[in-house]
N, C-alpha and C positions, 0 to 999 in steps of 0.2 A: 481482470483482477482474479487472484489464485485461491485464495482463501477469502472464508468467511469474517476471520480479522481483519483481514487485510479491505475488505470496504468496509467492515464497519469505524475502524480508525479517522478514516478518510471526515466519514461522516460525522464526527462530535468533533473533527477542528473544522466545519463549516461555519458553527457556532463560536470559534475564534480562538487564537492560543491558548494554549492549555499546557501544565507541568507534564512531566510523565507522573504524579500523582495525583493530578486532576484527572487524567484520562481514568487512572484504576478506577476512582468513585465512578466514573461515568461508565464504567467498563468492568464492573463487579468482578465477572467470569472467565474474564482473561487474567493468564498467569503475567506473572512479571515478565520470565523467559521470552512469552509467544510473544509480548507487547513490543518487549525493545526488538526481538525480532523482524515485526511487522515493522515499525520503524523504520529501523534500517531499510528493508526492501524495498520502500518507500522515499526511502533519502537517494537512493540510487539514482534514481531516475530523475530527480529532481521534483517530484511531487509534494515532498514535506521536506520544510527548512527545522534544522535543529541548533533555534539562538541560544547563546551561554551570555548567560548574563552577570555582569559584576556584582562583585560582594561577598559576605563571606556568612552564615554558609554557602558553596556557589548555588547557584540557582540556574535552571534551563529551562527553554518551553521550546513547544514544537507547534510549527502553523503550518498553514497549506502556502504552498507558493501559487503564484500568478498562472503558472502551467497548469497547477491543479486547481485553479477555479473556473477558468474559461475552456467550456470544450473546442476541441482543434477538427478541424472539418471533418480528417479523414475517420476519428472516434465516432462523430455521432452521425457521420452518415451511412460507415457501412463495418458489419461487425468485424472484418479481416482488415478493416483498420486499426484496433482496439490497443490498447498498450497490453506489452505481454511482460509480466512480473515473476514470470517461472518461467527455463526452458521448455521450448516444445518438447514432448514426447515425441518419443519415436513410432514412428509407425510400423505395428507387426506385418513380418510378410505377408502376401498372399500366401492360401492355399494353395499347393500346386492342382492342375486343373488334368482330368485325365481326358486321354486323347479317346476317341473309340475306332 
């Protein structure tokens, strides 16, 4: 995981659905922007589902899916298994090497 939101999200829907206005309370110091962001980059992958619930005003909560509550072998057993939620970087050249 990429960011610092980005696990801690994860972590207060362990504790179970939640609005995107329960997480602020729980989540004081993230901005609105960074939250529904992390969100999403989270919905991506399938890590957190985002239910729209009927009624009016509408209402939505956001939970962990199945994928994100059981670790999958290749995660916890070796870190170049890990899920990747950001592009890799790139790798700077090498230095060129001089000859003598």
């Amino acid at each position: 995981m990429s960011s610092r939101w980005t696990t801690l999200v994860p972590r207060e829907l362990t504790h179970g659905p939640h609005s995107f206005g329960g997480l602020r309370e729980r989540l004081p110091r993230i901005s609105a922007k960074v939250l529904t962001e992390r969100l999403r980059v989270l919905e991506q992958p399938g890590l957190v589902a985002h239910d729209r619930l009927n009624g009016f005003p509408a209402h939505s909560r956001y939970r962990l899916t199945a994928a994100a509550e059981r670790p999958c072998a290749p995660c916890s057993s070796s870190p170049a298994g890990r899920v990747r939620l950001r592009a890799p970087r790139k790798a700077k050249p090498a230095p060129p090497t001089r000859s003598t």
